[in-house]
N, C-alpha and C positions, 0 to 999 in steps of 0.2 A: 504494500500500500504506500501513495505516497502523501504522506501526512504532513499538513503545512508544518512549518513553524515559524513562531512570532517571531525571531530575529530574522530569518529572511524574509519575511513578508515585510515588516518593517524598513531593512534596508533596500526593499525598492519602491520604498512608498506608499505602500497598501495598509488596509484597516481590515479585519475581516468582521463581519454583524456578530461573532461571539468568539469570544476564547472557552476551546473545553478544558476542563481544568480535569484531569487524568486524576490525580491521587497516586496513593502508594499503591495499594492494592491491582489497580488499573494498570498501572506501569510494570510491577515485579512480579504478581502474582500467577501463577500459567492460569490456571482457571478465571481469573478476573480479567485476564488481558482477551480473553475471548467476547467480555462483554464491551471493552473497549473496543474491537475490533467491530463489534457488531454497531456501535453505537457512530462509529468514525465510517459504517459502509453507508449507514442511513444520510447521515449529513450529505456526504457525498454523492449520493443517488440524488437528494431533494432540491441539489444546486445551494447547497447554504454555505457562506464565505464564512469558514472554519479558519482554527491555528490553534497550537499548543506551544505548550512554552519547550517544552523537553526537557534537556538537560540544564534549563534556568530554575523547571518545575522545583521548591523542595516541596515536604514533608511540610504540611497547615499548620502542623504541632497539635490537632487535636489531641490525639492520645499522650503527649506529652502533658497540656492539661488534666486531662483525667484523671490522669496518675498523679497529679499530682506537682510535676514538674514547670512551675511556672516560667522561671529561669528558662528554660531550653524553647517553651513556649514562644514566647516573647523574641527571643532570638531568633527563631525560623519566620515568624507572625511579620517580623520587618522586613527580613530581606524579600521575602516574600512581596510584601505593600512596594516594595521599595523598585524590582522589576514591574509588578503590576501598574503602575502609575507612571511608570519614565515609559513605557510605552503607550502610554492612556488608554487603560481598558474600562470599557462601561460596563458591558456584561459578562459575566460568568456565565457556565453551562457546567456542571458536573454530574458526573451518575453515581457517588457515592455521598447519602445523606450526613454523615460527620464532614466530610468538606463543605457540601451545601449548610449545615450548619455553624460552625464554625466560621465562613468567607462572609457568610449575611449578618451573623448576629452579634457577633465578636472579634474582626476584623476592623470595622467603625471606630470603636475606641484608641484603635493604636494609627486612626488614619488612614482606613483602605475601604471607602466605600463605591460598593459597586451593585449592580443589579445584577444579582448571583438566582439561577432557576436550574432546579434540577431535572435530570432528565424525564420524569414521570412527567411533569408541566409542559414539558418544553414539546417530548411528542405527542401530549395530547394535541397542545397547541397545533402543530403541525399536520395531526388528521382533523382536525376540525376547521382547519384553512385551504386545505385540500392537497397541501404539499406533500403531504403523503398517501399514496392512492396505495388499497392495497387489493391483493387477487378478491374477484368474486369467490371462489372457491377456494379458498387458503385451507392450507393444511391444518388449523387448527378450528374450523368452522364445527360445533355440536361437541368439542373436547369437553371433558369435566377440567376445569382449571380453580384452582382453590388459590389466596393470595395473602402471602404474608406482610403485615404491617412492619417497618421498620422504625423504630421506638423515635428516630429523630426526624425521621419522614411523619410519622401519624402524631404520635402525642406532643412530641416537641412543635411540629411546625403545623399541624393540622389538614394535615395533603394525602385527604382520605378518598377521594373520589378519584383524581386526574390517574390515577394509574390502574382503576378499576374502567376506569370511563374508555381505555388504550384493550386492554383485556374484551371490552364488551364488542367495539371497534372491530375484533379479531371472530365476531361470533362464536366465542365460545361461553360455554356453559359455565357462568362462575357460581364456585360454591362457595360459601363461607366457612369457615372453620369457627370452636366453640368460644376463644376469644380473637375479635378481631376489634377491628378499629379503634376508636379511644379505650376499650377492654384488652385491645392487643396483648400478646404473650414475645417479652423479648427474647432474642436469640439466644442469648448468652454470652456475645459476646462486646456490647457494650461497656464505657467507662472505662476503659480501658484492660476490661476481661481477656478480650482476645491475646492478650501478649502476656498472660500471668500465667502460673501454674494454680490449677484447681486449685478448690477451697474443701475440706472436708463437707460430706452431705449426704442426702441420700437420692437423692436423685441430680441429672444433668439436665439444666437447662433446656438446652440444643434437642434434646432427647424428648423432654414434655413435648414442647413446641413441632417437632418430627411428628407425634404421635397422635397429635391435634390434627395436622394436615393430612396423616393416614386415613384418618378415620374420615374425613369429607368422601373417600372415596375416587377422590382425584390423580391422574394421572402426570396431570402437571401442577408443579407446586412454583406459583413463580413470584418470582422477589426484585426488590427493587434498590438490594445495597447489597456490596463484594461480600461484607461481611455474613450480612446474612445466606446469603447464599452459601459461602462456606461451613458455615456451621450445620444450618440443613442440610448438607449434603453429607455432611461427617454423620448428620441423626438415620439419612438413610443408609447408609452405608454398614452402619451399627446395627441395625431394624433387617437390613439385608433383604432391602427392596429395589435396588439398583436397574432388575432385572425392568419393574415395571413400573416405577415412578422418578421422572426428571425434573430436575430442579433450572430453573432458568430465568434469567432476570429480562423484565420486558422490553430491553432493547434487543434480544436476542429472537423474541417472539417478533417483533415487528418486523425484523430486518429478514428472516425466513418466511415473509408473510405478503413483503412487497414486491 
């Protein structure tokens, strides 16, 4: 693929209508770089003047906050503002809710305001203006599809529709699982979870949350942040249902769908 980036768009003059903002997960992760890929095939199909930063990109420092780490926070949070603004960015695009959270809500403070939308928005936005046409007969037309909230996508920021509203687009059948939307069941990997060693318990997070989305009956369980993905996939994996239930974030459903 060939993927802009912001310093050569820049050094010939150009502005592109969004920067996506990749993340870590996006960038390092092998299974999350499939959702960037899907997310960077879409842009590219609908004619939208894209760019990423790349190797400018860091680390938002969310998880650094979480943990705790103000210090290192802070430090990433500027250099960060510091490339975003010498190139004059207006809007963000990111597919992972801790960056969409973090670049909107907590960025401002240290000087880095920008109109940051995550990708559940941005594609609904885009099939509802027609930039994205997708097959009358798409592969996922009559699917049972069940959808997981992500704790800073739904209760933090309240972006409980636009990614059911993408799913519904897709004609498939969405189920609800027994906690969703503002009742959502977090991943487990929240607050900076993802990067710690378990906590003694008796049960796993990741595992309940798995077992919620089993039970809808659904074959596709699909989510709209790296992390959560990850984890559900480790619940089915665990559950050793791999055989008949896929986990995929809905940029991956739209981009198989256009």
């Amino acid at each position: 693929m060939q993927v802009p980036i912001m310093s050569e768009l820049a050094a010939r003059g150009e502005t592109p209508e969004v920067l996506f903002w990749v993340g870590c997960a996006g960038s390092f992760d092998q299974r999350a770089q499939r959702i960037t890929k899907a997310f960077a095939s879409i842009l590219e199909r609908t004619g939208i003047r894209y760019a990423i930063l790349g190797k400018e990109e860091l680390c938002t420092g969310d998880p650094a906050r979480r943990a705790g780490n103000e210090f290192l926070f802070q430090m990433m949070a500027y250099q960060n503002i510091q490339i975003l603004n010498g190139y004059g960015i207006q809007k963000v695009v990111t597919a992972c809710p801790h960056c969409f959270n973090i670049l909107k809500h907590e960025y401002p403070e240290l000087g880095g305001t920008y109109d940051v939308v995550h990708h559940a928005e941005f594609l609904q936005t885009l099939i509802d203006d027609g930039r994205i046409v997708l097959k009358e007969d798409g592969g996922f037309r009559g699917k049972k599809i069940t959808y997981h909230d992500s704790c800073y996508l739904g209760r933090a920021n309240g972006i409980y529709e636009a990614p059911r509203k993408v799913l519904q687009a897709l004609d498939a059948e969405l189920t609800e699982m027994k906690s969703c939307r503002s009742r959502g069941l977090c991943c487990g990997a929240g607050g900076g979870q993802m990067f710690k060693e378990e906590e003694a318990g008796n049960t796993r997070v990741n595992l309940a949350r798995t077992d919620e989305a089993i039970a809808t009956g659904a074959k596709i369980i699909a989510a709209a942040c790296p992390f959560c993905n990850t984890m559900i996939t480790d619940g089915i994996k665990v559950r050793e249902r791999e055989s008949e239930t896929e986990v995929l974030d809905i940029a991956e459903l739209v981009a198989r769908s256009i």
